[in-house]
C-alpha positions, 0 to 999 in steps of 0.5 A: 736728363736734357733733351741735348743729351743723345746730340751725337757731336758731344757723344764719343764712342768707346766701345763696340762689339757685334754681342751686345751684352759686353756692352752693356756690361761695360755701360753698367760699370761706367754707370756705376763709376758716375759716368753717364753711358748710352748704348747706340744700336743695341737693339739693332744688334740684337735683332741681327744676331752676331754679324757685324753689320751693325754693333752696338756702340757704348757712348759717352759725353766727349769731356767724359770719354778719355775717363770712360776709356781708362776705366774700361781698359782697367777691367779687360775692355779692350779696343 
């Protein structure tokens, strides 16, 4: 993996919620499709408990991202 890899301003985010384990759910199906997934803020998250104040953010390189939000809609993760 390039060290360029976490540059947010070629990362998108597709998915978020203040549980982190859906996703990491949905960064497992991604990754099994052959689409690299980064889960931002997950431990953060965790360590918070449910609230809202920080969720954890499932990333996705830009050019990737539309793709990455098809797949998700298809298995129920909804926006």
């Amino acid at each position: 993996m390039a060290d360029d890899a976490f540059n947010p301003e070629e990362l998108d985010e597709i998915f978020a919620s203040i549980d982190p384990m859906p996703v990491r759910m949905a960064r497992d199906f991604l990754t099994e499709a052959g689409i690299e997934a980064f889960i931002f803020d997950g431990e953060t998250s965790r360590m918070l408990g449910t609230t809202a104040a920080i969720p954890a953010r499932l990333m996705v390189h830009a050019d990737r991202a539309a793709e990455a939000r098809q797949r998700l809609k298809e298995l129920g993760f909804g926006e």
